[in-house]
C-alpha positions as CSV (number, residue, x, y, z in Angstrom):
1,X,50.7,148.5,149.7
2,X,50.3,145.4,147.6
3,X,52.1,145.1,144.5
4,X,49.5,145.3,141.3
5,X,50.4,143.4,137.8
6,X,49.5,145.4,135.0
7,X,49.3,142.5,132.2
8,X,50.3,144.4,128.9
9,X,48.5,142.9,125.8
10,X,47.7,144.7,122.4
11,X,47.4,148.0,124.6
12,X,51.3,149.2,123.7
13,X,50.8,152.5,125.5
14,X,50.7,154.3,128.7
15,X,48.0,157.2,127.6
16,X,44.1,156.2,128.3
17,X,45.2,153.3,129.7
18,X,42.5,152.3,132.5
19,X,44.2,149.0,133.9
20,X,47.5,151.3,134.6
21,X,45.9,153.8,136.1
22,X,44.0,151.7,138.2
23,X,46.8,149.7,139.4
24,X,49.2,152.5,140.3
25,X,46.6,154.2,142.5
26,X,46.4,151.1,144.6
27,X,50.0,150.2,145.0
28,X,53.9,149.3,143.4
29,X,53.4,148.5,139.6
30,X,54.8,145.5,138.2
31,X,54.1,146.0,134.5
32,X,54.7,143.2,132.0
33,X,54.5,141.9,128.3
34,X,54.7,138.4,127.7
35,X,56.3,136.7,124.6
36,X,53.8,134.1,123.9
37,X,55.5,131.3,121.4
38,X,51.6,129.5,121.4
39,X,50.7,133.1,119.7
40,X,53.9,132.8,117.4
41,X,53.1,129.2,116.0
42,X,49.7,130.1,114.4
43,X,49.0,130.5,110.6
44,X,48.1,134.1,111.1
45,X,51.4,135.4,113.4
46,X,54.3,137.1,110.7
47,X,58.0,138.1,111.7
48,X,56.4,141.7,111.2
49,X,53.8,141.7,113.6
50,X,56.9,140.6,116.4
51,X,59.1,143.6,114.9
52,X,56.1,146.0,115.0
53,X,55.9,144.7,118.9
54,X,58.5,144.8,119.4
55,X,59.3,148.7,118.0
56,X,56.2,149.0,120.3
57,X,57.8,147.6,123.4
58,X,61.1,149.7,123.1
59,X,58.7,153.0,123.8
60,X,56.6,151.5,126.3
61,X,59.9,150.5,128.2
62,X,60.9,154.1,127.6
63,X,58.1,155.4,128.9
64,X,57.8,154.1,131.9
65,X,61.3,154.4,132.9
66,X,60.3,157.8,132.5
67,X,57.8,157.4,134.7
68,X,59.8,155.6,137.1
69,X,58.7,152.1,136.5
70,X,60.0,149.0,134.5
71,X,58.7,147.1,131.6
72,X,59.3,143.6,132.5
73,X,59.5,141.0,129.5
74,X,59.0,136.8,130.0
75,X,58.3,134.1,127.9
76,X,56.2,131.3,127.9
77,X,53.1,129.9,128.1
78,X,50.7,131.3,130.5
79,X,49.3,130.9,133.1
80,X,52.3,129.3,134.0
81,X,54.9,132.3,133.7
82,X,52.4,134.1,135.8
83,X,52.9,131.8,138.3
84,X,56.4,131.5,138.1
85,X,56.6,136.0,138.7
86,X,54.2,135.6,141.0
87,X,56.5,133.4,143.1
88,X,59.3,135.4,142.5
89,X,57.4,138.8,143.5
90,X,53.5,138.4,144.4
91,X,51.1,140.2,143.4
92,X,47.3,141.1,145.1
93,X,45.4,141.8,141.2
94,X,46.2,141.3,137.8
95,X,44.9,144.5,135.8
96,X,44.3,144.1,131.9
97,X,42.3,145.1,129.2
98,X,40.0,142.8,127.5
99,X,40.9,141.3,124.4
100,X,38.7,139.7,121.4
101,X,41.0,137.6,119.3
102,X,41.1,134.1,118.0
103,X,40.5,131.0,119.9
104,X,44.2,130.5,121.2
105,X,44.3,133.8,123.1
106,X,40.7,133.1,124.4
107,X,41.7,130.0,125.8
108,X,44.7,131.5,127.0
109,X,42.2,134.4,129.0
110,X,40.3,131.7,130.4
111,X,43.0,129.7,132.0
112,X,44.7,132.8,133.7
113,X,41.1,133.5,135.0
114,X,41.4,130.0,136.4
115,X,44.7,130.8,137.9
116,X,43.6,133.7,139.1
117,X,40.9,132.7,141.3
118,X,42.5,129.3,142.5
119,X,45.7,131.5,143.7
120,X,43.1,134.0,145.1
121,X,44.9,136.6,142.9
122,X,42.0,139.3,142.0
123,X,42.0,140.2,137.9
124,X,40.2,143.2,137.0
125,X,40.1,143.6,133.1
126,X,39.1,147.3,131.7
127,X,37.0,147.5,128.1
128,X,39.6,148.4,125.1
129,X,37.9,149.8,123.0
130,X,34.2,150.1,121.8
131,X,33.2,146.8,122.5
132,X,30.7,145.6,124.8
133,X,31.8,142.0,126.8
134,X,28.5,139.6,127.5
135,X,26.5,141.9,124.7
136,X,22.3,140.6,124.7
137,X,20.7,142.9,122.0
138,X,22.6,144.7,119.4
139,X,20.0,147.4,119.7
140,X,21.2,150.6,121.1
141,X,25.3,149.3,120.5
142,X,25.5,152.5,118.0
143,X,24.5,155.2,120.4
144,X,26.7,152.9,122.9
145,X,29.4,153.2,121.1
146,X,29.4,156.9,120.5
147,X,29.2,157.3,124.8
148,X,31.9,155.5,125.5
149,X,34.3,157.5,123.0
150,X,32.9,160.8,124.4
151,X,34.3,159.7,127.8
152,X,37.1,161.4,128.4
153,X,40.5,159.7,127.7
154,X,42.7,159.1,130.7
155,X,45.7,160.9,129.8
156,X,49.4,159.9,130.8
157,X,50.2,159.4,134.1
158,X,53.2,161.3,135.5
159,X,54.8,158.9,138.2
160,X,54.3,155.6,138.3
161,X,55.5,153.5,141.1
162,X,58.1,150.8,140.5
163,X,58.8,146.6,142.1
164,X,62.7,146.8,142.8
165,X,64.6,143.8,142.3
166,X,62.6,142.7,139.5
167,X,65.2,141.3,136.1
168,X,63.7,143.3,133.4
169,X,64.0,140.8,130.7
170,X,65.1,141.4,127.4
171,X,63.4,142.4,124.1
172,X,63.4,139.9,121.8
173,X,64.0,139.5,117.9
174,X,62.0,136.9,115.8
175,X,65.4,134.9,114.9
176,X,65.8,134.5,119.5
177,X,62.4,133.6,119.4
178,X,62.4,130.7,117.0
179,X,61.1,132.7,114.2
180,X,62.4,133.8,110.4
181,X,64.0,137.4,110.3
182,X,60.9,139.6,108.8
183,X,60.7,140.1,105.1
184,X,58.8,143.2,105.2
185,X,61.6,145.9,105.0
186,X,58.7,148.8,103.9
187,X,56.5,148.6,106.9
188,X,55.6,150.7,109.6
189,X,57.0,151.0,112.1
190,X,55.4,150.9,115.5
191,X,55.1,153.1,118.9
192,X,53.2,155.0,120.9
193,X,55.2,158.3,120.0
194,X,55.2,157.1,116.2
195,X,51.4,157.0,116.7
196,X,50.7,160.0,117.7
197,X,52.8,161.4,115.2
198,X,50.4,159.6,112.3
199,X,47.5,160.5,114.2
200,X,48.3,164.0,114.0
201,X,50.0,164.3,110.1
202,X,46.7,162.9,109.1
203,X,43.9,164.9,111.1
204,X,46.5,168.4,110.2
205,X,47.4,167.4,106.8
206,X,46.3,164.0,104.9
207,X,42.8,163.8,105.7
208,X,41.6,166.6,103.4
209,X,40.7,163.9,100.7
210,X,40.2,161.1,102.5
211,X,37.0,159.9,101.1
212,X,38.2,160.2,97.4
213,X,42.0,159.1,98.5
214,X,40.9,155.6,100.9
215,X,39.7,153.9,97.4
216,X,43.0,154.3,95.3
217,X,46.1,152.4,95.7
218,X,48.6,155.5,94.9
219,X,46.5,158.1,97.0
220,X,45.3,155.8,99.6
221,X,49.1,155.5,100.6
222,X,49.4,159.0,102.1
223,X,45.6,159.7,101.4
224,X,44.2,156.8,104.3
225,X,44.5,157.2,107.9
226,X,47.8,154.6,108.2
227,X,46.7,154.1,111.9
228,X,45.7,150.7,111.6
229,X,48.5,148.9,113.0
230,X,48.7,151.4,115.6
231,X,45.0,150.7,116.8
232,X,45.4,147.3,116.2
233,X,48.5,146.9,118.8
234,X,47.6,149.7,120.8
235,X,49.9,152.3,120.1
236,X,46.5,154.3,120.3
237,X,43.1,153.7,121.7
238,X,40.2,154.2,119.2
239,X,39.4,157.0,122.0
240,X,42.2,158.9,121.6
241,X,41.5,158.5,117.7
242,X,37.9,159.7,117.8
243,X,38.2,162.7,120.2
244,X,41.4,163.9,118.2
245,X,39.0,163.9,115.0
246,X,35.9,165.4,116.4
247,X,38.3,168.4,117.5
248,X,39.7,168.5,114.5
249,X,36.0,168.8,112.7
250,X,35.4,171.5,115.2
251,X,38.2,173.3,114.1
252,X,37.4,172.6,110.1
253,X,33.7,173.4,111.2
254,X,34.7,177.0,113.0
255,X,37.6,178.1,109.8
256,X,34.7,177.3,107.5
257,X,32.1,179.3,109.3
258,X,34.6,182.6,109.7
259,X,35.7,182.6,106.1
260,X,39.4,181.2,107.3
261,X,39.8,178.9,104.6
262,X,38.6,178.1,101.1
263,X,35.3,177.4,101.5
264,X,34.7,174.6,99.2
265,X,38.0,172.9,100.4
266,X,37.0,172.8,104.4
267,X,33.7,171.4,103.3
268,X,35.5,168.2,101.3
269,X,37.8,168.3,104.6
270,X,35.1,168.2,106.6
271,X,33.0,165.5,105.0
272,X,36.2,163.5,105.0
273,X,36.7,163.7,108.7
274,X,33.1,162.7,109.5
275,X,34.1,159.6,107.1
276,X,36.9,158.7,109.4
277,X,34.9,158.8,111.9
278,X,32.4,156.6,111.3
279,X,35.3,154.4,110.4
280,X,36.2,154.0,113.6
281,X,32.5,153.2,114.5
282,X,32.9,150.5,111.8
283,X,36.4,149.0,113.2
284,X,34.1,148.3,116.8
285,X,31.6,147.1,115.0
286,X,32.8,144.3,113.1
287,X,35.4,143.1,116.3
288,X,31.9,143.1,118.0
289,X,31.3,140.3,115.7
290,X,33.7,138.2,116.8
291,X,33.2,139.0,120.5
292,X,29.7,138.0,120.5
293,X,30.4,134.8,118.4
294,X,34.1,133.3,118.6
295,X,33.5,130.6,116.2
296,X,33.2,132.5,113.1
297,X,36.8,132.7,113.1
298,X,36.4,128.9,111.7
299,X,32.9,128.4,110.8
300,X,30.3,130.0,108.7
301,X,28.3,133.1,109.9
302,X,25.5,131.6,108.2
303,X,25.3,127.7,108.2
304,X,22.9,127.2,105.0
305,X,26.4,127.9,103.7
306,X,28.4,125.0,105.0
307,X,30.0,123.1,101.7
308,X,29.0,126.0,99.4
309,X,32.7,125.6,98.6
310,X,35.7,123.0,98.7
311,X,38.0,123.6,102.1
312,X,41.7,122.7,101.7
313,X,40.3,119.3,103.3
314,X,37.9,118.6,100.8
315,X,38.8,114.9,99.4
316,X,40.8,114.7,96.1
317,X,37.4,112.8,94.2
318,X,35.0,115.3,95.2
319,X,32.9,117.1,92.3
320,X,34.9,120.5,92.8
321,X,38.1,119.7,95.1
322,X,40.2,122.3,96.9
323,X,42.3,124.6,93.9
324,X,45.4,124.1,95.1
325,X,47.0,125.2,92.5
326,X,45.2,128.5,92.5
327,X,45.5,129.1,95.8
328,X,49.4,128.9,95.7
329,X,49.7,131.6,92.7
330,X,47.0,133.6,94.7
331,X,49.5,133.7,97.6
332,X,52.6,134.1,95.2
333,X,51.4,136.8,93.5
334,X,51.1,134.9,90.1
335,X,47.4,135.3,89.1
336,X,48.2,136.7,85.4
337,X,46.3,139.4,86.7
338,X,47.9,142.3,87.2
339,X,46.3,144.5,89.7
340,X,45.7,141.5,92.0
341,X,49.5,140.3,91.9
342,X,51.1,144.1,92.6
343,X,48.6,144.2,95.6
344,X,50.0,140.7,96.9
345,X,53.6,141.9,96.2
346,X,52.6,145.4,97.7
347,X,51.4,142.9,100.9
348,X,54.8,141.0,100.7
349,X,57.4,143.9,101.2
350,X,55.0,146.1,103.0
351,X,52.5,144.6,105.3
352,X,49.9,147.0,104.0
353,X,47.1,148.1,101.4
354,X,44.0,149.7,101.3
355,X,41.0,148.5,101.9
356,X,39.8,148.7,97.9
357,X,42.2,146.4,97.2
358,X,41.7,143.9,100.4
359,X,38.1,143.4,99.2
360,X,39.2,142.8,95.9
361,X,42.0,139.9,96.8
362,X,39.5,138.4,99.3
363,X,37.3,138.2,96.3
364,X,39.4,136.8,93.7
365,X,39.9,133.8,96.0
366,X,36.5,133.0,97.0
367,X,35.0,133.8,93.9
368,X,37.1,133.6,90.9
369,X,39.1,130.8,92.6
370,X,36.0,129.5,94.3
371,X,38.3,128.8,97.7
372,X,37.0,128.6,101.2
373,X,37.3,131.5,103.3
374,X,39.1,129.7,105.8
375,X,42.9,129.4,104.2
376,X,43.1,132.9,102.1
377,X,42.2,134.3,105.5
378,X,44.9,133.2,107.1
379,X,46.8,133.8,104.9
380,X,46.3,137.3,104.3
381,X,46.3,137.5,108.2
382,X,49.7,136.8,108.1
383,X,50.7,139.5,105.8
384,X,48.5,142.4,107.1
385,X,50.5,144.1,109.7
386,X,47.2,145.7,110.7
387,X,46.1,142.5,111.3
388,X,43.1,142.3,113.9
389,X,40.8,139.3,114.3
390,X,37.5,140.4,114.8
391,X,38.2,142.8,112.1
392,X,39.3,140.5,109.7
393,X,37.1,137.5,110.3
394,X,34.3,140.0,109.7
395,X,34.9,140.8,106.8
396,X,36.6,138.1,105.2
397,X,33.4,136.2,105.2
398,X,30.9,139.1,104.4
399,X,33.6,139.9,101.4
400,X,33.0,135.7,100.3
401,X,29.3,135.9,100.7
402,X,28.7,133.5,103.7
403,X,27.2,136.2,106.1
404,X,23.9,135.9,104.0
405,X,22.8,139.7,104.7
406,X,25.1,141.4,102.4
407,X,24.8,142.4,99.3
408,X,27.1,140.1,96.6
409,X,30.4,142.0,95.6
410,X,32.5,140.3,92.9
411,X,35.4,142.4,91.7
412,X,36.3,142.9,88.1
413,X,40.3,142.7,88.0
414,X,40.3,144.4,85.0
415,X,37.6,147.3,86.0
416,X,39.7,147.7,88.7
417,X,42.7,148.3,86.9
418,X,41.0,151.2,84.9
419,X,39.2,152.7,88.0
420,X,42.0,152.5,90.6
421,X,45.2,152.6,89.0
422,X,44.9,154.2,85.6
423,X,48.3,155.1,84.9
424,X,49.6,152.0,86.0
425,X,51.5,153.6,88.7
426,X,50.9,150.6,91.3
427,X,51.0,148.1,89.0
428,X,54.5,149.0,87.2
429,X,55.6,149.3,90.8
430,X,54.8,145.9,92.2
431,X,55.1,143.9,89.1
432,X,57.9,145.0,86.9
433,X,57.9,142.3,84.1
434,X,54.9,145.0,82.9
435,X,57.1,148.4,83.5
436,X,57.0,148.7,79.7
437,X,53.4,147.8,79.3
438,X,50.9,151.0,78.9
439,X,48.5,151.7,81.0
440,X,45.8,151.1,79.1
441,X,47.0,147.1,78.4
442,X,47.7,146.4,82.4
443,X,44.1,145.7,83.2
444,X,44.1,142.8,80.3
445,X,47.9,142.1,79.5
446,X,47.0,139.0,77.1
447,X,45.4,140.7,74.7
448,X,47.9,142.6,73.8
449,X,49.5,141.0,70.1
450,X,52.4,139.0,70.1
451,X,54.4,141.1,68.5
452,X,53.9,144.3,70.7
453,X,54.2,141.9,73.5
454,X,57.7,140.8,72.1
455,X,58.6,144.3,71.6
456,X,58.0,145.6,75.3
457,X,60.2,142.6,76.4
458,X,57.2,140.7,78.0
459,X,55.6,137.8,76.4
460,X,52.6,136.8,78.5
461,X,53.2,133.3,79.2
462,X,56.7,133.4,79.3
463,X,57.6,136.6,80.7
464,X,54.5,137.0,83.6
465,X,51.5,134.1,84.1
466,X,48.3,134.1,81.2
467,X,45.4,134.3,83.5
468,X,44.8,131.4,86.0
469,X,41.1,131.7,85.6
470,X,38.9,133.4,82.4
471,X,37.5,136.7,84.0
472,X,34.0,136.5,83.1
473,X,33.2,132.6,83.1
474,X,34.4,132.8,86.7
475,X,32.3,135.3,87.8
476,X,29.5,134.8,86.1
477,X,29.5,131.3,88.0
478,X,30.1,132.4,91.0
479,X,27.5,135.4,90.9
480,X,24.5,132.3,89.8
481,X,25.8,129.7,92.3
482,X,25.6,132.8,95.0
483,X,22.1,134.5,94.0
484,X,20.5,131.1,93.4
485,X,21.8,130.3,96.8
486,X,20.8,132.8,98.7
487,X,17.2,132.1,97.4
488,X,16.9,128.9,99.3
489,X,14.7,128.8,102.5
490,X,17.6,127.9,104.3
491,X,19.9,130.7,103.5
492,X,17.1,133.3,103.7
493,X,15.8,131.8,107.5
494,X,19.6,131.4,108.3
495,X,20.5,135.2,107.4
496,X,17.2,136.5,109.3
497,X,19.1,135.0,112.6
498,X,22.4,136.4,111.5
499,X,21.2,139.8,111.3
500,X,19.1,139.7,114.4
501,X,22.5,138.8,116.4
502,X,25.4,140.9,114.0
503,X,23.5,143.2,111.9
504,X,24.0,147.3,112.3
505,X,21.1,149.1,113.9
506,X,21.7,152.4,112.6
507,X,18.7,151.7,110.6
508,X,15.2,149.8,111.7
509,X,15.0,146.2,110.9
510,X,12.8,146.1,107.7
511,X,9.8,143.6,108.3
512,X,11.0,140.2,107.0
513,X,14.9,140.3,107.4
């Protein structure tokens, strides 16, 4: 039987993995993950994302030595390390899963295509998730969606059938690979057993507050899924994820309705679950973005909004010119405002924060700082571990406005403060010139007078930054530039077009948009 190359990607896993279980019905297996250093030298790739792979890697490997195959590793650009394996060892088809990322690993799918059909290897590539590849109409993706998770997910296989003779290769660390040593010593860490593991301590016994928990920075630690990095590499599938929470509602659904539980408890349990899972409807959705139009990763979603605001490129004599200065203390953590430094500090050492507080950084920069999208993106793509394109993209740019069919949100750092982290508990974590500082002062630290300053050993200024920007004058510039721009013909015939290709169906189109 021919030997079959199952190309490994962000699918870290060997459960409800169709390209694997494909390929080892038709012949040996020769499975493989590829070090990519073309991946490694863009803005968005961090030290953490290898060490989460590469935590990832060290279980696949297990686990299909268990199953009596290898894990092969190589490095280099592709398609030429594929053709330097399939020299060594050929292979009839190359089996993968699709992929939507950014530009440099669509390019990269396009060329191994190419390779593929001038060697006269066959390439077979299995969707990933709920995304639909060559999508005409949005209509109908929701009901989609919700078919394909109902499919039943493929579940391990329990022999899989080696190449002998093949060098396994070795995992790699970021220092072998060119790369700094990570600086995130709090993140996850990643797996396919590790996975499972946060998959079930949530649905069994986090989840019960999810809907209250997702929105705070204290709760939302233990309180949110955590399964983001692991959908995003593919520890998990968003299958596995959805059929082990509708189960799991079953089960709340059946305690409530035989008096096994508090009553009013299963109901908040159960409300939270249905929350997660439309979640995971909402984590296809926006990727779908991305797949249907690759250029937003660079460009505006809705063109009226080209030169709305400076880009790092803007030149030096221009009217408003790129903030440099307030991008770098943005990144740094050094805004003199509180709540949005301990969530860049948070991002530093741990590759993670909730959502809440994601919004509310992407919309300090574009708003209060006025920045392009573009840079604080990528930025920010390099700290999130959970980082996934489509995703992020997405919502980066419906977050700065320049979608054109959302609704404005500018967040108040010092509302915040008071809503989300009322004791201070985040902020005297992840900023500790302001341990001393009561809660009640951490939302506007300036105010404070001298003297009480002096005396809790922080002088704002000297101590920890005085605001970069005022509050208020910033946005209430930002929120009239924005409204009076989305009034223009331009912006409202440009966001018509945007929602016709990108905008959710749940709902019937409303005459005019």
């Amino acid at each position: 039987m021919p030997t079959q190359l199952v190309w490994f990607k962000r699918d870290l896993r060997v459960a409800d993995h169709a390209p694997l279980v494909e390929a080892a019905k038709r012949g040996p297996c020769l499975c493989v993950y590829f070090y990519e250093p073309e991946v490694f030298a863009t803005a968005e790739f961090d030290s953490s994302h290898l060490v989460f792979i590469n935590e990832s890697l060290v279980d696949l490997r297990e686990a299909l030595r268990e199953r009596g195959a290898e894990l092969v590793i190589r490095t280099g650009r592709l398609p030429d390390v594929f053709a330097k394996l399939h020299a060594e060892h050929p292979f009839a088809t190359v089996w993968a899963h699709e992929e939507t990322g950014q530009l440099v690993t669509y390019e990269r799918d396009k060329r191994v295509a190419r390779w593929c059909r001038e060697q006269g290897v066959n390439s077979y590539e299995a969707p990933a998730n709920g995304v639909v590849r060559r999508l005409k109409s949005r209509d109908g993706w929701a009901a989609g969606w919700r078919q394909r998770m109902q499919t039943p997910a493929l579940p391990a296989l329990e022999r899989v059938v080696g190449v002998p003779g093949v060098e396994a290769g070795e995992i790699r660390s970021p220092e072998e690979l060119g790369l700094p040593a990570s600086t995130k010593h709090e993140a996850q860490r990643g797996g396919e057993s590790l996975g499972r593991q946060v998959l079930h301590s949530f649905l069994r016994q986090r989840s019960a507050h999810y809907r209250a928990d997702m929105a705070s920075p204290n709760e939302g630690w233990d309180g949110c899924s955590r399964l983001s990095p692991h959908l995003a590499y593919g520890n998990l599938s968003v299958r596995q994820a959805y059929q082990a929470t509708t189960r799991r509602a079953g089960e709340v659904r059946r305690l409530k309705a035989t008096g096994g539980g508090d009553a009013e408890e299963l109901t908040a349990w159960g409300e939270s679950l249905k929350s997660f899972e439309s979640r995971l409807s909402w984590h296809c959705h926006f990727i779908q973005k991305l797949e249907d139009e690759p250029a937003i990763e660079f460009e505006n979603f809705n063109h009226a909004y080209d030169g709305l605001r400076p880009d790092v490129d803007t030149p030096a004599n221009d009217r408003t010119p790129w903030n440099a200065e307030g991008f770098a203390a943005w990144c740094e953590g050094r805004t003199g405002y509180p709540i949005i430094d301990a969530s860049m500090r948070c991002l530093h050492a741990t590759g993670w924060i909730n959502f809440r507080m994601r919004a509310m950084l992407a919309s300090f920069a574009t708003y209060h700082l006025w920045l392009h999208w573009r840079e604080p993106a990528k930025y920010l793509a390099s700290q999130f571990l959970d980082y996934e394109p489509g995703i992020h993209y997405s919502q980066f740019q419906m977050q700065a406005g320049t979608a054109g069919i959302n609704t404005t949100r500018i967040y108040s750092p010092p509302k915040q403060t008071l809503d989300n982290d009322p004791e201070g508990e985040f902020i005297h974590r992840w900023v500790p010139e302001l341990a001393d500082m009561p809660p009640e002062h951490l939302g506007e630290p300036w105010k404070l007078p001298p003297l009480l300053q002096q005396d809790m050993g922080c002088v704002i200024g000297r101590d920890y930054p005085l605001p970069i920007v005022d509050h208020l004058k910033a946005y209430r510039a930002a929120r009239d530039r924005m409204h009076a721009f989305k009034k223009t013909d331009a912006a409202r015939a440009e966001s018509r077009r945007v929602y016709q290709k990108h905008g959710s169906r749940k709902r019937p189109m409303r005459r005019g948009r």
